[in-house]
C-alpha positions in Angstrom: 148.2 -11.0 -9.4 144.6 -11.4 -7.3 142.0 -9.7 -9.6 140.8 -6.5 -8.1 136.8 -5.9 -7.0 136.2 -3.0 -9.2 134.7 -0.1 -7.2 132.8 2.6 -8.5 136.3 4.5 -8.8 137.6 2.2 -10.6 134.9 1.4 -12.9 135.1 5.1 -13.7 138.7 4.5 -14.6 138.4 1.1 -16.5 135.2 3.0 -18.8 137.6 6.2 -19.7 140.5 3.8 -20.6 139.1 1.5 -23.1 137.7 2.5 -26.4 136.0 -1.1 -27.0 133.7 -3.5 -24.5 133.8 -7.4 -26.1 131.1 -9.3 -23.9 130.3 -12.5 -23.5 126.6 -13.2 -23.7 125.4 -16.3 -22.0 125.4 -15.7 -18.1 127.1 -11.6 -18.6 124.4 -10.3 -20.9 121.4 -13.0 -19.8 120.7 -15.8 -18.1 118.9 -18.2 -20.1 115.5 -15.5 -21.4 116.2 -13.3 -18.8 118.3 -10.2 -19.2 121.0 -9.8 -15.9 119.4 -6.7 -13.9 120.5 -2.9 -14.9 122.6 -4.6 -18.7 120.7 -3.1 -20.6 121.1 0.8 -19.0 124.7 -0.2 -18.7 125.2 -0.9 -22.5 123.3 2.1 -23.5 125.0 4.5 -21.1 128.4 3.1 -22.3 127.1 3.8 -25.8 126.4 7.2 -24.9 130.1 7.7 -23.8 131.1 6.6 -27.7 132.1 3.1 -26.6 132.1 0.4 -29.0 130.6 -2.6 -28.2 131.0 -6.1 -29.8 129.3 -9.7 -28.3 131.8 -12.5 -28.5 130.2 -15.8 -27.7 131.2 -19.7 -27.8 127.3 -20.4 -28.3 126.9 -21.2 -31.9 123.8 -22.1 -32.0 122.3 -19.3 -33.6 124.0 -17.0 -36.6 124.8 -13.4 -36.0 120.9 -12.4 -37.7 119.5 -14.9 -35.6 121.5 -13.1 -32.4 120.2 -10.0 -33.4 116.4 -10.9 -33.4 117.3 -12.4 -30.1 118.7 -9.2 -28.5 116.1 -7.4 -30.4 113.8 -9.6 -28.7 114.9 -8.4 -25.2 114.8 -4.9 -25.4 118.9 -4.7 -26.5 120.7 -2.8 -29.1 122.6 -4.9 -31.2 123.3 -5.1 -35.3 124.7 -8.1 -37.2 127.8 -6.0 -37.4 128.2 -5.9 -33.2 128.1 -9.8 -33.0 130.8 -12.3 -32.8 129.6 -15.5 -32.7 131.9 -18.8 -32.9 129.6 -20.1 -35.7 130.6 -16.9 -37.6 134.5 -17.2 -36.7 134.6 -21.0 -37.8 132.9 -20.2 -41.2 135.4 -17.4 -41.7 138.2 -19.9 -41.0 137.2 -22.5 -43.1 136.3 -19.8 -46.1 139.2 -17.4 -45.6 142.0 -19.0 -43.8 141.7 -22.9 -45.0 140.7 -21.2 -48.8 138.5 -24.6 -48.5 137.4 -26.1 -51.9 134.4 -25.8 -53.8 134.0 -29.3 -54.3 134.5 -30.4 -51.1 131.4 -30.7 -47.8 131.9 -29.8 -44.4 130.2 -32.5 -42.2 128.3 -30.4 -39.5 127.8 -32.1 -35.5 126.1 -28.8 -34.6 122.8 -26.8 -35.3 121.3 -24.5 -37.4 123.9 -21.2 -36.6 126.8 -23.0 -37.9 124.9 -23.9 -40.9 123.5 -21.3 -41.8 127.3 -19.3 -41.1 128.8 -21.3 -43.7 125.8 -21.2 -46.6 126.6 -17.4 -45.8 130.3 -18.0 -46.2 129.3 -20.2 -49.6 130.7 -23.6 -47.8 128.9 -26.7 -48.8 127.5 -28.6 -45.6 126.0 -31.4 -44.6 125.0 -33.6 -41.1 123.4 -30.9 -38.9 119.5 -31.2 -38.9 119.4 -33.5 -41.6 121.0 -36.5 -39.3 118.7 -35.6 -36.5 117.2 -39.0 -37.0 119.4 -41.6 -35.1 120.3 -45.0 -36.5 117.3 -47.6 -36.4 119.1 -50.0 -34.4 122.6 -51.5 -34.0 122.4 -53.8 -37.1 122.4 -50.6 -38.9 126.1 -49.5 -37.6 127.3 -50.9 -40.7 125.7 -48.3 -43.2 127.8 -45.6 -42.3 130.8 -45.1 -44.5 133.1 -43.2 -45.3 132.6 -40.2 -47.6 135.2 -38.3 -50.5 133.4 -35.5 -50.9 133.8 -34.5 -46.7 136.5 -32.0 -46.1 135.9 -31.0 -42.7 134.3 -32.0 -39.8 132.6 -29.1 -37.5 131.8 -29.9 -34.3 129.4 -27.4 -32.0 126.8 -27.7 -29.4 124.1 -29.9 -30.5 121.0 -30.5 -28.7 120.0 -33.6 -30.7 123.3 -35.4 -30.9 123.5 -38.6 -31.3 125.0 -42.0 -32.5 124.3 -41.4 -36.2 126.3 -38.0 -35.8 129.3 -39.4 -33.8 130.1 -42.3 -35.7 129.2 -40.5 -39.0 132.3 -37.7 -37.9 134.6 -40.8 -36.3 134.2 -42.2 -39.6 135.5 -39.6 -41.7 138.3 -38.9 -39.7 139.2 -41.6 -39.0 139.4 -42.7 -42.9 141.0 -39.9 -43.9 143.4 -38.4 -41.2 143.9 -35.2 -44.0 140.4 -34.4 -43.3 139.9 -30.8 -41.2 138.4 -31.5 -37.8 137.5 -28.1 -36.0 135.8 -27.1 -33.4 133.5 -24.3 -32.3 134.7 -24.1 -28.9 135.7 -26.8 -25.7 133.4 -25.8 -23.0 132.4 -28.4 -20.5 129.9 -26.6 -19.2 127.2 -24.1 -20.1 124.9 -22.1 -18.1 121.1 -21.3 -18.1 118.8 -20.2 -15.5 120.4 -21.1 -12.5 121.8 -24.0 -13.6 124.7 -25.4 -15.1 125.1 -28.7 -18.1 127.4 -30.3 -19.6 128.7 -27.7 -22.7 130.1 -28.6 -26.0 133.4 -29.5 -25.1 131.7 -32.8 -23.3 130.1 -33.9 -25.7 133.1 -33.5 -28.6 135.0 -35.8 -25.6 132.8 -38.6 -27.2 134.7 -37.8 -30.6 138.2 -37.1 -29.7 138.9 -39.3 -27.3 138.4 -42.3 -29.6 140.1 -40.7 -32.0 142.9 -40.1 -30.3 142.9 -36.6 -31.9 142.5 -32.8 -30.7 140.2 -30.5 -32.8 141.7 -26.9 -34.1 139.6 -24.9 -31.3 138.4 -21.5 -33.2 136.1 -19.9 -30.3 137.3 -18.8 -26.8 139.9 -18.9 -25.7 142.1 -20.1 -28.8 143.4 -16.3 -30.1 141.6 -17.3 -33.8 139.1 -15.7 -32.9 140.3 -13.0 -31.5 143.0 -12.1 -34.2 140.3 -11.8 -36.9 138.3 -9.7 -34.7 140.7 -7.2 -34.0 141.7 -7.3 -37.8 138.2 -6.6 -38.4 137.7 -4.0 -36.2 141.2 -2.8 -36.3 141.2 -2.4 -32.4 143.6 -1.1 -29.6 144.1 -3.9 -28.0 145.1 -2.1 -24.8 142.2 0.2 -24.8 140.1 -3.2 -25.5 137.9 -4.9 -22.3 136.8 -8.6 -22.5 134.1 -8.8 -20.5 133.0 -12.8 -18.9 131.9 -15.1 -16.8 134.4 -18.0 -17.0 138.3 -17.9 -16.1 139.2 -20.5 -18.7 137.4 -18.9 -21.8 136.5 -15.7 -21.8 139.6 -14.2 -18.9 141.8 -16.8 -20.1 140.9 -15.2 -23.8 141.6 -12.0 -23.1 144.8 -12.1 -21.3 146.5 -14.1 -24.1 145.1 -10.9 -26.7 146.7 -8.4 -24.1 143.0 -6.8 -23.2 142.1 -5.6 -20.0 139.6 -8.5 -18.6 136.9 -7.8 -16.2 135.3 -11.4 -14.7 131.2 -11.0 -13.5 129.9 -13.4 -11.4 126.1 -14.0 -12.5 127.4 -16.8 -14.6 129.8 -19.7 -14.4 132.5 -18.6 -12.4 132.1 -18.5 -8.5 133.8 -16.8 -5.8 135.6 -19.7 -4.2 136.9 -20.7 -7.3 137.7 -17.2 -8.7 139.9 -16.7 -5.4 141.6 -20.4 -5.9 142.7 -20.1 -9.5 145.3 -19.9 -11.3 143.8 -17.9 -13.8 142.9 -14.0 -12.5 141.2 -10.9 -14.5 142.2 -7.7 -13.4 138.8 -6.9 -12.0 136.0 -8.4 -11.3 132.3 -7.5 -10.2 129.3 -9.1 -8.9 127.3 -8.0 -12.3 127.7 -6.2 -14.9 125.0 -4.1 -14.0 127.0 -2.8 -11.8 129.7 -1.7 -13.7 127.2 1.9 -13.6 
C-alpha cells in the first residue's frame, strides 16, 4: 500500500476517527528551538475537538518535567502526564518489568533524562555525568574493571561519550554476560535545524559490535513502549494516530501497534525515500501544520 497525501477531506476524516494523537517531537513538533509553523494552533484546535494528545519521543535526553519546561518554554501545552519519553519507558522497564534489585546499579552511557527517570523510578545509577571525564591516557586502560554491584547497562544519546564510558559498559558486559544491556532507542540519525547527525543507534554500534551482542531496544519502534503506553492510557488502538517523521521508528512503530500512522515531512524522512520504501504510513503530509 502507497501512503496516501492526506487532503483537507481526509484530514477531516482521520481527526473524527481517532480519539488519541501520539507525536513524535523532534522534527514533527520542532526543529531543533524552533516550533514547525501553524503546531501549535493545530494541537490546540485538536484539543478543542476533545482529542487526547500524548508526545512519544526516542530523545532521552531530558525527563518528562524537563520536557514540560521545554514545551512550556515554546508557547505549547503539555503536562508530565502527556509525555512519553524513552528515558521514562526504560526506567519503567527496568523498575516494573525486570522487578530489578535494590542492591544492584544501573551503569548509565547517557545524560541527565535517563538519570534522573530512574532516581524517579528508585533505581540506583551510575556512569552518566559522573564519567564525563575521559581516561588520562592509554596507560590508564587498565583501571577499568569490572564491577558486582552493576546490573544493567543503559545506553542513550550522549553528547559527551567517550572511551571511559564505552569500555567501562564493554567491560561489564562482557564480564558478566547475565548482566541487562538495554537500550533507549537505535536511531542512526537525528535531526536539528536543517541538518541531520549521527543518532544514538551509531554510537551504541561502538558497543555492540565488539560485543557481539544486541541490546533489548525499549523506545521506537520495539512495541515496549508502546504496550505500556496503551496499558497506561487504556487506548483504542484503532482510534489511536502515531504521528512522525521517520518510516523505521515512528511509522514502522505504529503499524506493528495497529494505529493509524500519519508520516510529516519537516523532519527525517524525504520524499524520494518515502516513495521508495518498503515501509508506508497511511497518510502523509508536508507538515503537521497542515493537518488544519
Amino acid at each position: 500500500m502507497v501512503s496516501k497525501h492526506l487532503t483537507k477531506e481526509l484530514s477531516e476524516e482521520l481527526i473524527d476517527g481517532v480519539d488519541t494523537f501520539l507525536f513524535d517531537c523532534d522534527g514533527v513538533i520542532w526543529r531543533g528551538s524552533h516550533v514547525v509553523e501553524n503546531v501549535i494552533n493545530v494541537l490546540t484546535t485538536l484539543r478543542g475537538k476533545g482529542k487526547r494528545i500524548l508526545f512519544v519521543t526516542n530523545n532521552s535526553t531530558n525527563s518528562r518535567a524537563t520536557y514540560a519546561k521545554k514545551f512550556a518554554g515554546l508557547g505549547i501545552e503539555a503536562s508530565p502526564e502527556e509525555i512519553f519519553g524513552s528515558a521514562y519507558a526504560a526506567a519503567y522497564y527496568v523498575k516494573h518489568i525486570l522487578k530489578f534489585p535494590e542492591d544492584k546499579r544501573v551503569f548509565v552511557c547517557g545524560m541527565d533524562g535517563i538519570v534522573d527517570e530512574l532516581a524517579a523510578e528508585g533505581v540506583n545509577t551510575c556512569g552518566a555525568a559522573e564519567d564525563n571525564e575521559n581516561l588520562p591516557s592509554m596507560n590508564a586502560m587498565g583501571t577499568v574493571q569490572h564491577d558486582p554491584s552493576i546490573g544493567a547497562v543503559l545506553f542513550g544519546f550522549d553528547l559527551n561519550i567517550n572511551y571511559k564510558k564505552l569500555a567501562k559498559a564493554f567491560t561489564y558486559l562482557r564480564s558478566d554476560p547475565s548482566i541487562h544491556f538495554l537500550a533507549t532507542n537505535s536511531d542512526l540519525t537525528f535531526p536539528a535545524g536543517d541538518m541531520i547527525y549521527p543518532g544514538t543507534g551509531a554510537l551504541l554500534s561502538a558497543l555492540s559490535a565488539p560485543l557481539g551482542r544486541q541490546p533489548v531496544v525499549l523506545g521506537k519502534p520495539t512495541q515496549n513502549m508502546l504496550d505500556v503506553i496503551i496499558d497506561k492510557y487504556k487506548l483504542d488502538r484503532a482510534r489511536t494516530c502515531m504521528v512522525g517523521d521517520r518510516l523505521d521508528t515512528d511509522i514502522e512503530f505504529g503499524k506493528l501497534g495497529g494505529l493509524k500512522t500519519l508520516l510529516v515531512l519537516t523532519g527525517v524522512t524525504s520524499v524520494e525515500e518515502m516513495k521508495s520504501s518498503s515501509i508506508q504510513a497511511d497518510f502523509f503530509i508536508e507538515s503537521l501544520g497542515r493537518l488544519i
